[in-house]
N, C-alpha and C positions, 0 to 999 in steps of 0.2 A: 544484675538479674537480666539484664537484656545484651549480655554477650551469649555468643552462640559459643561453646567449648566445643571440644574434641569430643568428647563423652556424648554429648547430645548428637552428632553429626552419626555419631557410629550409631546410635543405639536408632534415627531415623531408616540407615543403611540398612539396618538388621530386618528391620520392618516390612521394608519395601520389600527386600530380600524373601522375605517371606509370604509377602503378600504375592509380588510375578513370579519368584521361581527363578531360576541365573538363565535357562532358555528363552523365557520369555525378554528380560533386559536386555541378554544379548542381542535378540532380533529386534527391540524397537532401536539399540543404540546403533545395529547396521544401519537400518531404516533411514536414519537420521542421518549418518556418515553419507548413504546415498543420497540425500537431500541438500546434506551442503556443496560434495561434487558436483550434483546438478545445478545449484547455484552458480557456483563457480564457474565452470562451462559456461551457462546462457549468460551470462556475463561478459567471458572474454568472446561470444561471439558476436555479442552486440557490439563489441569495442573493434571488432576488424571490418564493420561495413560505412567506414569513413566516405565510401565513394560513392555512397546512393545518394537519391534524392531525399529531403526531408518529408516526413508524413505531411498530407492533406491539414489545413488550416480551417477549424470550425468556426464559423464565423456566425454572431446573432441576431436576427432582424433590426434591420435597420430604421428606424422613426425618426421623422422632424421634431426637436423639442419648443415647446413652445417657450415662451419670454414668461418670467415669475410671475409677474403682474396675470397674465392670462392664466396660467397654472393655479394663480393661487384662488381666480373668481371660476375658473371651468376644471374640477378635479379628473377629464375626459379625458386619456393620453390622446394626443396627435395621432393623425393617420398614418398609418405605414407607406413609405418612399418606396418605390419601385425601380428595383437596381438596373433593371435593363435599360433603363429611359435616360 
């Protein structure tokens, strides 16, 4: 009961079929064809820019951690370090 047959896949086809209409399928299944070329593309053209510089590095504020013993009697994070300094 839980194999998918021939017979069920066509009789889903039929449906579908009747529900878009073969103009309609056909234009979402371009649609899509143009979606994976596009894929493909911005793909090979991220793969040809070996010679740039790498993106910008986000980096997250910086704090002094305190020692457990203090952490565990002051639950206050530390002051923020100041990176210029």
């Amino acid at each position: 009961m839980g194999q998918i047959g021939i017979w069920q896949i066509i009789i889903v086809a039929i449906v579908i079929l009747v529900l878009f209409g073969r103009g309609r399928i056909s234009e979402m299944m371009g649609d899509f064809g143009k979606g994976v070329s596009s894929f493909k593309k911005g793909l090979n053209d991220d793969d040809g820019k070996t010679g740039t510089e790498p993106s910008a590095r986000i980096e997250a504020p910086r704090h002094e951690a305190k020692p457990a013993g203090e952490a565990a009697a002051d639950p206050k994070p530390a002051e923020p370090v100041d990176k210029n300094a």
